[in-house]
Backbone bond lengths (Angstrom), bond angles and torsions (degrees), N, CA, C in turn:
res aa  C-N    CA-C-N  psi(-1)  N-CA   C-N-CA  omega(-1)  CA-C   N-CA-C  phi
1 X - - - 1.444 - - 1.528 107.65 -
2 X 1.213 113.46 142.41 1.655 105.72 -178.99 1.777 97.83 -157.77
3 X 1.887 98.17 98.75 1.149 125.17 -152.77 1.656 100.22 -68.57
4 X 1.501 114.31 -49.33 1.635 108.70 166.64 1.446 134.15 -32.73
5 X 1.307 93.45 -28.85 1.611 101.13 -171.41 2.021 127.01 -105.78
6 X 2.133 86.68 0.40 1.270 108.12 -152.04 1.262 136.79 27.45
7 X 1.504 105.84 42.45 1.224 120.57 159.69 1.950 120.51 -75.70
8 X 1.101 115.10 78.40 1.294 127.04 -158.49 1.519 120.15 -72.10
9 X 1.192 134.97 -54.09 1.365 161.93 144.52 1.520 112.82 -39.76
10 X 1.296 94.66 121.01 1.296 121.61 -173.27 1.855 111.20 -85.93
11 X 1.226 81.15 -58.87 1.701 92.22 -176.83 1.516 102.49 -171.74
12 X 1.506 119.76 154.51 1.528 131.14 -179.14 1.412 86.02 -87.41
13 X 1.190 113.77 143.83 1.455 151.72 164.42 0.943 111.24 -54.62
14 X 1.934 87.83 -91.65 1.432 110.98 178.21 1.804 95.69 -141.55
15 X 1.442 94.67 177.46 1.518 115.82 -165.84 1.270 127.47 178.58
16 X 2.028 96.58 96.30 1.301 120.97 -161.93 1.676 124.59 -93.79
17 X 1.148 113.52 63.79 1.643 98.50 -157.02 1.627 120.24 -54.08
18 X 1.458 104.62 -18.02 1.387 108.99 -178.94 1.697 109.18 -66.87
19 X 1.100 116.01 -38.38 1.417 127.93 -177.28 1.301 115.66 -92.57
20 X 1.199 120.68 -26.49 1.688 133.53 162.52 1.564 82.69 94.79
21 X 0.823 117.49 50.55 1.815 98.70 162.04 1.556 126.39 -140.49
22 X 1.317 123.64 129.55 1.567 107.31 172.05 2.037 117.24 -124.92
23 X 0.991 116.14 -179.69 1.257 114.07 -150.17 1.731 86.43 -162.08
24 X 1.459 110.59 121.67 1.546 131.05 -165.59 1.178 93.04 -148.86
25 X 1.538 107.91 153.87 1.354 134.79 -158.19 1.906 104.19 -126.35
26 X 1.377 103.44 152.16 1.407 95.16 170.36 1.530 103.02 -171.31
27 X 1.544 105.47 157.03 1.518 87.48 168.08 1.739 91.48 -146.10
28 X 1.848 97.55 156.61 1.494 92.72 -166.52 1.251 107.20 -109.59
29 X 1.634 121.87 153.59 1.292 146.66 -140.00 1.501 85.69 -58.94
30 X 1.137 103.17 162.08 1.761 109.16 172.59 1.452 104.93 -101.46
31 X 1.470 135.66 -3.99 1.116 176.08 128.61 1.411 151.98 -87.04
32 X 1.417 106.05 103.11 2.218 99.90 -168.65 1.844 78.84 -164.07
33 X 1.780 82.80 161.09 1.209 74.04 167.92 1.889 118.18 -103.79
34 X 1.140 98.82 32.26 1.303 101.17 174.02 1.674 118.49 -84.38
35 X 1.527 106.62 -23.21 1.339 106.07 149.90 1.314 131.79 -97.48
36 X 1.177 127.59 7.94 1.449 118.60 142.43 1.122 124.43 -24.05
37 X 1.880 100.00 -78.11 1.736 112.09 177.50 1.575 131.13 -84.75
38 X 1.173 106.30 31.46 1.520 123.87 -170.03 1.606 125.78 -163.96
39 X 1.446 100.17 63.07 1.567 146.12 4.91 1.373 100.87 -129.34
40 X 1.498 99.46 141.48 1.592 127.47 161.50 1.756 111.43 -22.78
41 X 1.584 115.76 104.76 1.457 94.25 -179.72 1.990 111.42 104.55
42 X 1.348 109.63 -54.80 1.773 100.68 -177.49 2.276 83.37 -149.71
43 X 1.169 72.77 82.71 1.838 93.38 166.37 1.724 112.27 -50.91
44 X 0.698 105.97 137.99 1.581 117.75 170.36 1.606 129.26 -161.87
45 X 0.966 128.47 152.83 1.845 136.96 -172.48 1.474 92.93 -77.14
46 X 1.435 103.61 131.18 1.425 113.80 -157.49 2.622 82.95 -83.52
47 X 1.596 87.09 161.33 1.689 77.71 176.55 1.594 118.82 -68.92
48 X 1.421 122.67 -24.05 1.439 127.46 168.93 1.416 115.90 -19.15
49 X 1.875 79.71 -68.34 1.840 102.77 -163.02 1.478 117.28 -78.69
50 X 1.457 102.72 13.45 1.588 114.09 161.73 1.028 123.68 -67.98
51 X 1.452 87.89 -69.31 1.345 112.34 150.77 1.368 156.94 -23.95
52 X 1.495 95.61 -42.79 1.647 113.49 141.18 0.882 158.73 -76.18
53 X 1.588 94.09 -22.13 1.290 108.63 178.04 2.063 99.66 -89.17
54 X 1.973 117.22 -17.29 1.777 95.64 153.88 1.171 111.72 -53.85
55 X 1.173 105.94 -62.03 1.437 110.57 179.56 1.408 140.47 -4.93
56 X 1.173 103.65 -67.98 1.356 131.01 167.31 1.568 111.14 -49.44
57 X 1.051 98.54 -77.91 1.950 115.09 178.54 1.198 102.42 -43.14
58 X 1.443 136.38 -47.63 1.250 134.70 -176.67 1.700 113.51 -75.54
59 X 1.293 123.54 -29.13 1.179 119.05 163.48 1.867 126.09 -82.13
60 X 1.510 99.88 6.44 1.331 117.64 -178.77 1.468 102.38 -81.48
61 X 1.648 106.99 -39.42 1.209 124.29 164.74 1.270 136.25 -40.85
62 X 1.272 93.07 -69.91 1.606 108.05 -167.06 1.696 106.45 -65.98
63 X 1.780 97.98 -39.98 1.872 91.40 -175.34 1.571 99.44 -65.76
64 X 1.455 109.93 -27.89 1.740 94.17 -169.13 1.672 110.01 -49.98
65 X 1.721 114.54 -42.17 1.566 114.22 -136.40 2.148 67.02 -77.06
66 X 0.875 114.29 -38.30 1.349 110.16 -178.20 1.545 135.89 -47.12
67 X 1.272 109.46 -10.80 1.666 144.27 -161.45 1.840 97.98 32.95
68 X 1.483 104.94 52.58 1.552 120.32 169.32 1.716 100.86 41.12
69 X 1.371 103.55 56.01 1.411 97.75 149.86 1.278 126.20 -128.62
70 X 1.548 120.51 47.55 1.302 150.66 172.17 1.623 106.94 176.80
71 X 1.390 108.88 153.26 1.415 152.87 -164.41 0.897 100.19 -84.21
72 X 1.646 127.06 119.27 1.167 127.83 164.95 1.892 115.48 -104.02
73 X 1.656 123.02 104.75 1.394 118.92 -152.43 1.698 92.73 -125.95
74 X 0.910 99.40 110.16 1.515 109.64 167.60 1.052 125.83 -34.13
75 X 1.686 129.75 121.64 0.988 140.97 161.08 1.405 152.98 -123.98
76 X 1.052 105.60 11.01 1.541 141.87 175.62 1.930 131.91 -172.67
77 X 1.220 103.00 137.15 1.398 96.93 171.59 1.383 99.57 -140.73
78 X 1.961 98.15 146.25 1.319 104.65 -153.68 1.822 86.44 -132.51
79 X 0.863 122.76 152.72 1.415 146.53 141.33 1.510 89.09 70.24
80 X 1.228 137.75 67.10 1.261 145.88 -172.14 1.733 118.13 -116.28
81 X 1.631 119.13 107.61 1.674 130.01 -146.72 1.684 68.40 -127.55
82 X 1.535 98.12 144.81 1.427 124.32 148.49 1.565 101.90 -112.90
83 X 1.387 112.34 115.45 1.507 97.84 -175.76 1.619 103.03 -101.65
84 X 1.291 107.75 -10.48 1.348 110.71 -166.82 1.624 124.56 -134.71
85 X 1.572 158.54 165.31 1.135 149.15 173.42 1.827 109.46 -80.02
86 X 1.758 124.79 147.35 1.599 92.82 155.47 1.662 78.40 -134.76
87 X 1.606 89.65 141.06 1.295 99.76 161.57 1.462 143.73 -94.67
88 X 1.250 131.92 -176.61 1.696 131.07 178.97 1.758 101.99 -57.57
89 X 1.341 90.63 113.82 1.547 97.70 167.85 1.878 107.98 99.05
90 X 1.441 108.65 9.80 1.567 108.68 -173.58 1.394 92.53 -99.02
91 X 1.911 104.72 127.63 1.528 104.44 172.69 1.738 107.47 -92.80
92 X 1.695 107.10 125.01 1.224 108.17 177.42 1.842 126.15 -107.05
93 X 1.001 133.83 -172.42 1.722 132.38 -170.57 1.834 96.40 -144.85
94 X 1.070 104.19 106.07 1.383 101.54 150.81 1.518 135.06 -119.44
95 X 1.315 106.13 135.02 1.702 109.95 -170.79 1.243 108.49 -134.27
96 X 1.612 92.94 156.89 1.487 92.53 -157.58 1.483 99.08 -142.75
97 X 1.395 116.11 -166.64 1.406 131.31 -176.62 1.424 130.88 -164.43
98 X 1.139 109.56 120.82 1.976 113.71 179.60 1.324 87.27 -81.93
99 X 1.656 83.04 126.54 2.061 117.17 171.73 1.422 85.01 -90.11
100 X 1.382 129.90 -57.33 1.798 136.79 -126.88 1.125 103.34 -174.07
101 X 1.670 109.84 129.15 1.019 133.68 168.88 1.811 111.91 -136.61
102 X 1.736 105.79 134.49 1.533 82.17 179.77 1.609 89.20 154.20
103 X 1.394 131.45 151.26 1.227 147.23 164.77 1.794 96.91 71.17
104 X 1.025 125.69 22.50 0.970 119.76 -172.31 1.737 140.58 94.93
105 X 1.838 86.68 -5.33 1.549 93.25 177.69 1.980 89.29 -119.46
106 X 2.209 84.65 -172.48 1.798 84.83 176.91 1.738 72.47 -148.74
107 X 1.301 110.93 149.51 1.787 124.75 150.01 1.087 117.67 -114.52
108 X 0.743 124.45 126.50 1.967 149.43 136.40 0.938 144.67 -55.50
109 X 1.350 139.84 122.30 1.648 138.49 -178.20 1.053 100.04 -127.82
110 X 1.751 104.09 102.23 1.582 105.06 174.79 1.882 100.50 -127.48
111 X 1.756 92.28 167.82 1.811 117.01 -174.71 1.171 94.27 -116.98
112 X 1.487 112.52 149.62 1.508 118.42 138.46 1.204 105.60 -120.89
113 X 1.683 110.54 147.25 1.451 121.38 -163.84 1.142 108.95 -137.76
114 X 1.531 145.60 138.35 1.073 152.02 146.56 1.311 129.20 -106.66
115 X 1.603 114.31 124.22 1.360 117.62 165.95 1.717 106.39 86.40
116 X 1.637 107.13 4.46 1.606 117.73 -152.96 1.764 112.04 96.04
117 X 0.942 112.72 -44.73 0.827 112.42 -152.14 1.956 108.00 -76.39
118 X 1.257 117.87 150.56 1.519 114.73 -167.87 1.490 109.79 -97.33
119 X 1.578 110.01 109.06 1.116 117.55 169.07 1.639 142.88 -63.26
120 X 1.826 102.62 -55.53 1.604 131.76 167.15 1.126 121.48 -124.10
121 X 1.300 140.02 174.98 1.041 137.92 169.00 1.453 98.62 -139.46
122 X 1.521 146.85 -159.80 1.358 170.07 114.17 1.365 111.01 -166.25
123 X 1.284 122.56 -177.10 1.544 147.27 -155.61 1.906 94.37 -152.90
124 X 0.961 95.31 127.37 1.679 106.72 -168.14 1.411 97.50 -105.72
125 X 0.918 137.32 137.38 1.500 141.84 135.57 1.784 124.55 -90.66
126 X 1.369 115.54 99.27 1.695 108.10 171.58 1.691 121.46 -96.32
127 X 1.305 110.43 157.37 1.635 118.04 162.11 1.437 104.54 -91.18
128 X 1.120 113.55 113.99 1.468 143.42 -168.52 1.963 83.25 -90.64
129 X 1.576 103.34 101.15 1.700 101.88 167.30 1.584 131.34 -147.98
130 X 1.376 135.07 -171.05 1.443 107.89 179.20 1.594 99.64 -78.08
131 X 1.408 117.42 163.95 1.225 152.03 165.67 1.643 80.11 -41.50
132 X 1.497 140.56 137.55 1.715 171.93 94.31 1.571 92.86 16.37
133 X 1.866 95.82 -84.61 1.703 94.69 178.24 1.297 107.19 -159.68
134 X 0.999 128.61 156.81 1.717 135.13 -173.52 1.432 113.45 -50.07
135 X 1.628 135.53 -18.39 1.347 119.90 134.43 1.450 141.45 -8.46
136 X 1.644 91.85 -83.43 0.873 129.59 155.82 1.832 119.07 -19.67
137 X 1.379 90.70 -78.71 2.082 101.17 -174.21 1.844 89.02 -63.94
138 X 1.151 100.25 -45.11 2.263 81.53 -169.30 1.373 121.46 -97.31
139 X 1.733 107.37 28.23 1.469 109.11 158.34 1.804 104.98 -107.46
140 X 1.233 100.46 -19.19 2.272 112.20 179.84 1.118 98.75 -82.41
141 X 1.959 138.84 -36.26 1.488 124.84 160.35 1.508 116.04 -66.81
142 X 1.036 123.78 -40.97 1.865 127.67 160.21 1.383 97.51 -43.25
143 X 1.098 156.91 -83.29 1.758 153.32 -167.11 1.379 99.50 -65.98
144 X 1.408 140.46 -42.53 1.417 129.14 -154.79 1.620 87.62 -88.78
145 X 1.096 141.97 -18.06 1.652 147.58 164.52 1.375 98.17 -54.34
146 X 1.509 105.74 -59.95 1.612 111.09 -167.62 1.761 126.86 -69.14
147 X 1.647 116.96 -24.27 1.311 139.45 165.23 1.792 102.13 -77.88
148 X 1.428 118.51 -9.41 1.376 87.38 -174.31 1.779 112.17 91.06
149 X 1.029 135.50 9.84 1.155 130.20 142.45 1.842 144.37 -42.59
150 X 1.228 118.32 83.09 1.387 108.22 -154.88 1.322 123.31 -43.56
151 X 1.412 138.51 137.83 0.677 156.72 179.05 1.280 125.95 -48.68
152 X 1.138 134.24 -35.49 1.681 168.20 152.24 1.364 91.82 -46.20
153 X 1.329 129.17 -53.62 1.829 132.37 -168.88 1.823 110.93 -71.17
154 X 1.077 113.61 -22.53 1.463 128.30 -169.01 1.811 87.33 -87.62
155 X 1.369 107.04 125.59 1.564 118.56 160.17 1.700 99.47 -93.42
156 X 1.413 97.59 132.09 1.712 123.94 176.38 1.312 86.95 65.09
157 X 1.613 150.81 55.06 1.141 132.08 -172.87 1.710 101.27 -130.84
């Protein structure tokens, strides 16, 4: 995980398109300076970057069932609990699930969990759109190569 760069996702797990669900792994730096200032003394993953890091996994999703021929860009998050702390160096699992896809958006209901145990929750809302500019699509197949994204799922990939 390398929180500066919000590169969040470690690697896909698993990845079910029939079931709409995937399940990614990560573990966070034992070192950043994002825990420096959050907080001075007993470090912790601020709730945002929980958040992002569903986020993420869930848009790993949605472009997959898509075979990445549209952008999945966040646009809402709904019903989002930190129930718990993770700290520098805690390896976590988040999985998730397409509720809805359609008119141009996709939702998500994703966890992050550690140890079993349930850390976050939220409900994602994305704008399902074309790729900005071809930058763009062949720097997300460069990372979706690197998470483990099958290869077969990538159009022209």
């Amino acid at each position: 995980m390398r929180l500066e760069y919000f590169q969040m996702i470690d690697r896909i797990a698993e990845l079910d398109l029939d079931a709409r669900t995937i399940a990614v792994e990560c573990t966070l730096p034992e070192e950043s300076p994002i825990f420096e200032g959050h907080f001075p003394g007993y470090p912790i993953m601020p709730g945002v970057l929980m958040i992002e890091t569903i986020a993420q996994a869930g848009g790993w999703l949605v472009m997959a069932g898509l075979r990445f021929r549209q952008m999945a860009f966040l646009a809402k998050v709904s019903e989002a609990k930190m129930r718990s702390f993770l700290a520098p160096g805690q390896a976590i699992r988040v999985e998730a699930t397409q509720d809805h896809d359609g008119s141009g958006y996709a939702v998500v209901s994703g966890r992050i969990k550690s140890a079993g145990k349930l850390i976050s929750e939220a409900t994602i809302t994305y704008r399902v759109m074309n790729f900005p500019n071809p930058a763009l699509r062949d720097g997300l197949f460069e990372v979706a190569r690197r998470v483990g994204v099958p290869p077969e799922l990538m159009q022209d990939g």
